[in-house]
C-alpha distance (Angstrom), angle and dihedral (degrees) to the residues before:
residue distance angle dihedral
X1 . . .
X2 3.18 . .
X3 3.80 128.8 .
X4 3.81 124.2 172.4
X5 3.82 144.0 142.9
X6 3.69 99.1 -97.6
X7 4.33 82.0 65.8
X8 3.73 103.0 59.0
X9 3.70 144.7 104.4
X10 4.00 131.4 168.0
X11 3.26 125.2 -100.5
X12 3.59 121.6 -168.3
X13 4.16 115.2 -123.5
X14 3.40 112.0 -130.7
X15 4.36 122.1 -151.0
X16 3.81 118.8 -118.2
X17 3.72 89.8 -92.1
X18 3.57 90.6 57.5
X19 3.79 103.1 -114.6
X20 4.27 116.2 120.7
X21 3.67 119.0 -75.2
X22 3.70 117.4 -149.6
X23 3.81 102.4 -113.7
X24 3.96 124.5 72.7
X25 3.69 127.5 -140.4
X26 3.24 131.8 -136.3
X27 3.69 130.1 -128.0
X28 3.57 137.9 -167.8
X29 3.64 106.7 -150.5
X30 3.66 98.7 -174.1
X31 4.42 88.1 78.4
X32 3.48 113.8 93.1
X33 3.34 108.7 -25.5
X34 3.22 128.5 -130.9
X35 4.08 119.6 -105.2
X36 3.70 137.5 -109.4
X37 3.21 111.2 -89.1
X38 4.02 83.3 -113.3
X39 3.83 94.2 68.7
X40 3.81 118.5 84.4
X41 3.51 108.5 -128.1
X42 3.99 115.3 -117.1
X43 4.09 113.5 -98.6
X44 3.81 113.1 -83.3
X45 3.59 112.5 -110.9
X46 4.11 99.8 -142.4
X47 3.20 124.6 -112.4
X48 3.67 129.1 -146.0
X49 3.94 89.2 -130.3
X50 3.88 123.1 62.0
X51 3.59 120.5 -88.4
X52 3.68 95.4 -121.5
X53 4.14 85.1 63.4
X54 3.61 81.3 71.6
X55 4.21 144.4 82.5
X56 3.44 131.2 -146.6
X57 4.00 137.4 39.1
X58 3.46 121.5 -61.1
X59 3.71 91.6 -98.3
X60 3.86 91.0 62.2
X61 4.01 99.0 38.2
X62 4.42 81.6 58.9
X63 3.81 85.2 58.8
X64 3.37 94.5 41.6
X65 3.71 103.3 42.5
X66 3.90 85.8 39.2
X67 4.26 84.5 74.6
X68 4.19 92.3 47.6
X69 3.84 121.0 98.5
X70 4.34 85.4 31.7
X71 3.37 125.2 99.4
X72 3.78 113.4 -77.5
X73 3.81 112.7 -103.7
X74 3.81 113.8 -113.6
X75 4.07 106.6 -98.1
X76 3.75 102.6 -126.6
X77 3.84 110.1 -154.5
X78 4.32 147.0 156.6
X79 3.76 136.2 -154.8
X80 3.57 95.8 30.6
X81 4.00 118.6 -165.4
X82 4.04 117.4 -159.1
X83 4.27 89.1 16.5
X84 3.60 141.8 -48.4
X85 3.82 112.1 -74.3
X86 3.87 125.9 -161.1
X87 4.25 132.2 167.7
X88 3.48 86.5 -113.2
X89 3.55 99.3 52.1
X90 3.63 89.2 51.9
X91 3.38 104.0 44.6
X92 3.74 109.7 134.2
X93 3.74 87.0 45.4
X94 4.06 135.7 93.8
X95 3.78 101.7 -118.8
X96 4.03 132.4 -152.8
X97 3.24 116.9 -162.5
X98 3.62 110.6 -163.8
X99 4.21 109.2 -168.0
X100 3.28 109.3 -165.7
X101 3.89 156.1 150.6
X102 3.85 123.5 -118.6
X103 3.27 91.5 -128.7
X104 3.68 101.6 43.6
X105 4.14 106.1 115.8
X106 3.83 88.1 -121.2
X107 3.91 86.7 64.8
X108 3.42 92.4 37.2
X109 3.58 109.0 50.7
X110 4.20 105.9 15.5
X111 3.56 101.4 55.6
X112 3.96 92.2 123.7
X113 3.59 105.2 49.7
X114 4.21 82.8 43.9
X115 3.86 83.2 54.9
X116 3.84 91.1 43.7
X117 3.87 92.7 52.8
X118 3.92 98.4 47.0
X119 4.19 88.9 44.1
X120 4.24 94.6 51.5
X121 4.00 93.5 47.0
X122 3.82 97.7 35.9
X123 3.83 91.6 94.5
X124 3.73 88.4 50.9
X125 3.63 89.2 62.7
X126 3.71 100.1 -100.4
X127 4.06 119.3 143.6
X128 4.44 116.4 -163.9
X129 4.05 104.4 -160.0
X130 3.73 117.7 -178.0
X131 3.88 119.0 -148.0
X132 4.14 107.5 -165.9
X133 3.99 86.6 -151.8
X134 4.01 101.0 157.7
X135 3.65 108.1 105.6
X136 3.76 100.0 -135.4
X137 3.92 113.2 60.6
X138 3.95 91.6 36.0
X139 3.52 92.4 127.2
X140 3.84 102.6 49.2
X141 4.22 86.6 53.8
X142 3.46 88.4 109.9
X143 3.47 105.5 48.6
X144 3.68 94.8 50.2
X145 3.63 94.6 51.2
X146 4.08 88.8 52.1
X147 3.84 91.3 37.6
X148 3.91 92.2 43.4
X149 3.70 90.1 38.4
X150 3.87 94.7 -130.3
X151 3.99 106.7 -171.3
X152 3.70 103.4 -167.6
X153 3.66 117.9 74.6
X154 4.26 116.9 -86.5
X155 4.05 124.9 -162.9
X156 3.53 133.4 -169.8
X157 3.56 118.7 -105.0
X158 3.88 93.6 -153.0
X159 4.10 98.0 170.3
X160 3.83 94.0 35.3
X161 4.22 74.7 -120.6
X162 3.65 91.5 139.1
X163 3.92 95.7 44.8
X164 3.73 87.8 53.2
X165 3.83 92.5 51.3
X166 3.55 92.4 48.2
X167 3.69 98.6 45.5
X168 3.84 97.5 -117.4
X169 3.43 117.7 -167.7
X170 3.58 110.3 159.0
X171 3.74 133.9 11.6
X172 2.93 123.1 -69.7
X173 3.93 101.0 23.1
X174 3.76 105.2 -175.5
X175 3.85 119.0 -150.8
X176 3.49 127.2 -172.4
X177 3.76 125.8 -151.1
X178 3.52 128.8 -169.8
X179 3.62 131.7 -134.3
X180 4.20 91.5 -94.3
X181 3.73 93.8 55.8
X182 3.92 90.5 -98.9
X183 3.61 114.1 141.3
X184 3.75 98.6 -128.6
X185 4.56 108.4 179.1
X186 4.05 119.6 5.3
X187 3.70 122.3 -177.8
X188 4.16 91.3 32.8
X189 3.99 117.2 168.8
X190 3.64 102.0 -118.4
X191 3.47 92.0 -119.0
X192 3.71 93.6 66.8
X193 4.02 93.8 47.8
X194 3.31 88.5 101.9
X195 3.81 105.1 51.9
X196 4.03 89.5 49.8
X197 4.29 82.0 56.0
X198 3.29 90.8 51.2
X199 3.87 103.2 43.2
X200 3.90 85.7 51.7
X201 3.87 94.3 51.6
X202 4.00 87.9 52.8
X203 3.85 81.3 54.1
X204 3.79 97.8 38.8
X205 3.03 120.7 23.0
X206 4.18 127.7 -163.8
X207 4.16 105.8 -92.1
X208 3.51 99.0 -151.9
X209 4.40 106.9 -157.6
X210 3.50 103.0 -118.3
């Protein structure tokens, strides 16, 4: 797969009631593509969020939603800023996974309510991870996280191995995995990052040792 600048166009997010949000998306449209209007799209494996929650045509939310309920695949990443991160590390925790490009506007221009959103669930045992995966713009990842001020830890996607594992097919692709390792929602609008968190806190709750 692959996934560069010269294949984009901006979409614009919209909020959970369906009016515009204020950020754009961006989406590589050279991924799966999506089929003639001839071809019957493969059954929908359900998901335990709603399909709004979710990008993409119906062709790519089957490939996507064919990965949820497994076991997350390892993210495989280099040059880490603010720590190495792995699965197993965090196991225990709810994990976002926020694949991205450093040049995608949603890096660019909503670092602080990004930093905002990992700081108010952290205590609840929640973990954001950025993975710079777009191969053009790899080497100005660290500048934008200083510039942009990112505060959760970023890694460098150098072989693209983690976007193919995850099924990326824009930028960001957000993935969501719960506190068992289980991938739980892939390919979420940003906007509805935050309701998947919060349904999986209702279902598993932060043990705290006492």
């Amino acid at each position: 797969m692959r996934l560069g600048r010269r294949w984009v166009l901006m979409v614009a997010l919209s909020t959970a009631a369906g009016a515009l949000g204020p950020m754009l998306a961006t989406r590589a449209v050279d991924a799966p593509a999506t089929a003639p209007a001839t071809a019957t799209a493969p059954a929908t494996q359900a998901s335990a969020f709603p399909e709004s929650y979710y990008w993409g045509t119906p062709i790519q939310r089957a490939k996507q939603h064919a990965l949820e309920g497994k076991p997350a695949p390892e993210i495989k990443a280099i040059d880490w800023i603010g720590g190495a991160q792995t699965l197993a590390d965090l196991r225990g925790k709810i994990v976002v996974l926020d694949i991205g490009a450093s040049w995608s506007s949603l890096w660019l221009n909503d670092a602080p309510r990004r930093n905002e959103f990992a700081e108010k669930y952290r205590d609840q045992g929640v973990r954001v991870v950025g993975i710079c995966s777009s191969p053009t713009g790899q080497d100005q990842m660290a500048t934008v996280v200083k510039e942009r001020k990112l505060a959760f830890p970023v890694g460098k996607d150098s072989t693209q191995e983690t976007a193919r594992s995850y099924m990326a097919m824009w930028w960001p692709t957000f993935a969501i995995v719960d506190r068992h390792g289980i991938l739980r929602a892939l390919g979420v609008k940003p906007f509805q990052v935050e309701d998947v968190v919060k349904t999986l806190l209702e279902e598993q709750p932060e043990t705290k040792p006492h």
